[in-house]
One Martini backbone bead per residue (centre of mass of N, CA, C, O) as a GRO file, in nm:
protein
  114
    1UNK     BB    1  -0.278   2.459   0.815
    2UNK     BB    2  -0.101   2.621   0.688
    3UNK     BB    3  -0.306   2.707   0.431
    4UNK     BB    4  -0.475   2.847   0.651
    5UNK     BB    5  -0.289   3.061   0.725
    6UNK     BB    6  -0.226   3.192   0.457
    7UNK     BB    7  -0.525   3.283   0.399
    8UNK     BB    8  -0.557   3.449   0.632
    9UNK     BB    9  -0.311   3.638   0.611
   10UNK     BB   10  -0.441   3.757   0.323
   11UNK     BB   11  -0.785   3.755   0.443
   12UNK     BB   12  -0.897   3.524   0.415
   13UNK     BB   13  -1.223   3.334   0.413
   14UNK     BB   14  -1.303   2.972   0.542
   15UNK     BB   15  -1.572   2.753   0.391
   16UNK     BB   16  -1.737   2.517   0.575
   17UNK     BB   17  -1.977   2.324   0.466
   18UNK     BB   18  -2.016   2.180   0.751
   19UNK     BB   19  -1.969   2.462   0.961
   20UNK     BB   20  -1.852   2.716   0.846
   21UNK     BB   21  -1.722   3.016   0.907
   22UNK     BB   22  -1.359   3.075   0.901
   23UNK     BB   23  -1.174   3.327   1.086
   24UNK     BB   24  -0.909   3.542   1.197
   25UNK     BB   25  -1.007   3.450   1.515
   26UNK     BB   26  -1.013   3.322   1.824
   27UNK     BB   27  -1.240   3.108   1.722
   28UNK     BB   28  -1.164   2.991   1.450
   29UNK     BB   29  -0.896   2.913   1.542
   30UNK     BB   30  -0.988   2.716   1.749
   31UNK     BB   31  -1.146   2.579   1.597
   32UNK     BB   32  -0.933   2.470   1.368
   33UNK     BB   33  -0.761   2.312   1.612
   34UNK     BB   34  -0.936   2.131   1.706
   35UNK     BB   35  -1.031   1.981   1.458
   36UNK     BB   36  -0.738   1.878   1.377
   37UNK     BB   37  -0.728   1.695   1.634
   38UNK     BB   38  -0.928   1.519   1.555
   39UNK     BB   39  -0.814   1.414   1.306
   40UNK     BB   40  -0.562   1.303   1.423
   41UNK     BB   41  -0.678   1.121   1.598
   42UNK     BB   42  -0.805   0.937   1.374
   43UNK     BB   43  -0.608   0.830   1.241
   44UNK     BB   44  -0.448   0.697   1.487
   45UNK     BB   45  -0.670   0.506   1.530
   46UNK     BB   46  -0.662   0.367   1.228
   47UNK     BB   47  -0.370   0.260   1.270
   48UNK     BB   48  -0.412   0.109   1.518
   49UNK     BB   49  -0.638  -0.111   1.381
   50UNK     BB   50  -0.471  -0.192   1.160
   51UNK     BB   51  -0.215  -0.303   1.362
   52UNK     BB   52  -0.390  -0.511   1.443
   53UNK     BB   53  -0.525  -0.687   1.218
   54UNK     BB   54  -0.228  -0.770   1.119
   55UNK     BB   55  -0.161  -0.924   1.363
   56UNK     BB   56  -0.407  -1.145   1.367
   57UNK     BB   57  -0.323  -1.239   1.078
   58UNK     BB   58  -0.053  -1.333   1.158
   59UNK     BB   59  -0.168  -1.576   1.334
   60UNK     BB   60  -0.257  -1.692   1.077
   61UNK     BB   61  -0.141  -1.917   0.790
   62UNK     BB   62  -0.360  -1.807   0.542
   63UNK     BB   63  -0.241  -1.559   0.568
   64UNK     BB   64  -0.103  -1.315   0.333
   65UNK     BB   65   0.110  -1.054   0.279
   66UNK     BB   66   0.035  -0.874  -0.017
   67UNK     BB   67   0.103  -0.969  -0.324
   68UNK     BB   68  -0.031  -1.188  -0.523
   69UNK     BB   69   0.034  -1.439  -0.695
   70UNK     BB   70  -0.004  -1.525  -0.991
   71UNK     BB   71   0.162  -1.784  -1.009
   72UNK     BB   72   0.188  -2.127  -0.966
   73UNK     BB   73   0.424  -2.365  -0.821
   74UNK     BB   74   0.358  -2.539  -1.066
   75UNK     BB   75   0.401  -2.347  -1.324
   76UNK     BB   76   0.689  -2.261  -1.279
   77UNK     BB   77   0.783  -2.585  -1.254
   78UNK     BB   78   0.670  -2.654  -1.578
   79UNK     BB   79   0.863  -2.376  -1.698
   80UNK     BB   80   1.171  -2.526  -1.584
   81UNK     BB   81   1.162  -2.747  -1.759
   82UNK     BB   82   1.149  -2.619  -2.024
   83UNK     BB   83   1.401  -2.470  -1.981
   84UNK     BB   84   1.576  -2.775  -2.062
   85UNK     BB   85   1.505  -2.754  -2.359
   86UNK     BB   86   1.427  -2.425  -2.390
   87UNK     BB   87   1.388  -2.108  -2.454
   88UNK     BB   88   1.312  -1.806  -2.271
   89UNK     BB   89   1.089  -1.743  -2.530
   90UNK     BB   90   0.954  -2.038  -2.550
   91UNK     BB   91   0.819  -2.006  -2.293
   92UNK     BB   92   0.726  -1.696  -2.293
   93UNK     BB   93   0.503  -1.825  -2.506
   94UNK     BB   94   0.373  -2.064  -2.353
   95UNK     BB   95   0.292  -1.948  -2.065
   96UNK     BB   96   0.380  -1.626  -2.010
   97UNK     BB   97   0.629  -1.605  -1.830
   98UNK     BB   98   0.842  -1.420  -1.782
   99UNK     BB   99   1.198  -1.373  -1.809
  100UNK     BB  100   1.260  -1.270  -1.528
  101UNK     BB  101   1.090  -1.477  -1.358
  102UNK     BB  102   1.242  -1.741  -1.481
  103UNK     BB  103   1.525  -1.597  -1.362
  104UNK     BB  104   1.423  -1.620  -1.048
  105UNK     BB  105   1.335  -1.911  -1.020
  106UNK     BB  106   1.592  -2.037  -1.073
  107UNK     BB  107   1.770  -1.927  -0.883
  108UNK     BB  108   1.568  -2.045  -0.642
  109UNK     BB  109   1.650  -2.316  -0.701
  110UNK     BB  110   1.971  -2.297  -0.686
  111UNK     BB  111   1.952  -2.237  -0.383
  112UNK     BB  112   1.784  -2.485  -0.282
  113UNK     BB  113   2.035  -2.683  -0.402
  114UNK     BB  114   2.286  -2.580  -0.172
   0.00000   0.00000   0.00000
């Protein structure tokens, strides 16, 4: 909306493709108006539908939001065996998995035996 008023306001006159022509005039400025509060009400719209969706799925339990992860639950623990005997750089080019992700998993294992 700024934009096409900064335009207005130079003088420009705005051609719309599928609309036609809009220019500083009153009945321009209401169609341009018009347009913008349709334009909002879909945004509004598709928000609403999206956090319905979201809903519906969190209420499967096979369904989980977010980045799927990479690596499986067994290939992680297959991963931390070796790291009890062998370097987090000679782990991370056995398996793929990177040293970061290995000492998160680590962490993650040592929190949950305590």
């Amino acid at each position: 909306m700024d934009v096409v008023e900064e335009f207005f306001n130079k003088g420009v006159r705005v051609h719309v493709l599928n609309v036609g022509l809009l220019e500083n005039t009153t009945m321009g400025r209401f169609f341009l108006q018009t347009m913008l509060a349709v334009a909002g009400m879909e945004r509004n719209m598709i928000v609403e539908r999206t956090q319905e969706g979201k809903a519906l799925a969190k209420q499967r339990e096979d369904i989980r939001e977010g980045r799927p992860k990479k690596f499986k639950k067994t290939q992680i623990e297959h991963a931390l065996k070796l790291l009890e005997t062998t370097s987090y750089k000679q782990v991370e080019d056995t398996t793929g998995i990177s040293k970061s992700t290995l000492i998160r998993a680590k962490k993650r294992q040592e929190q949950l035996r305590q």
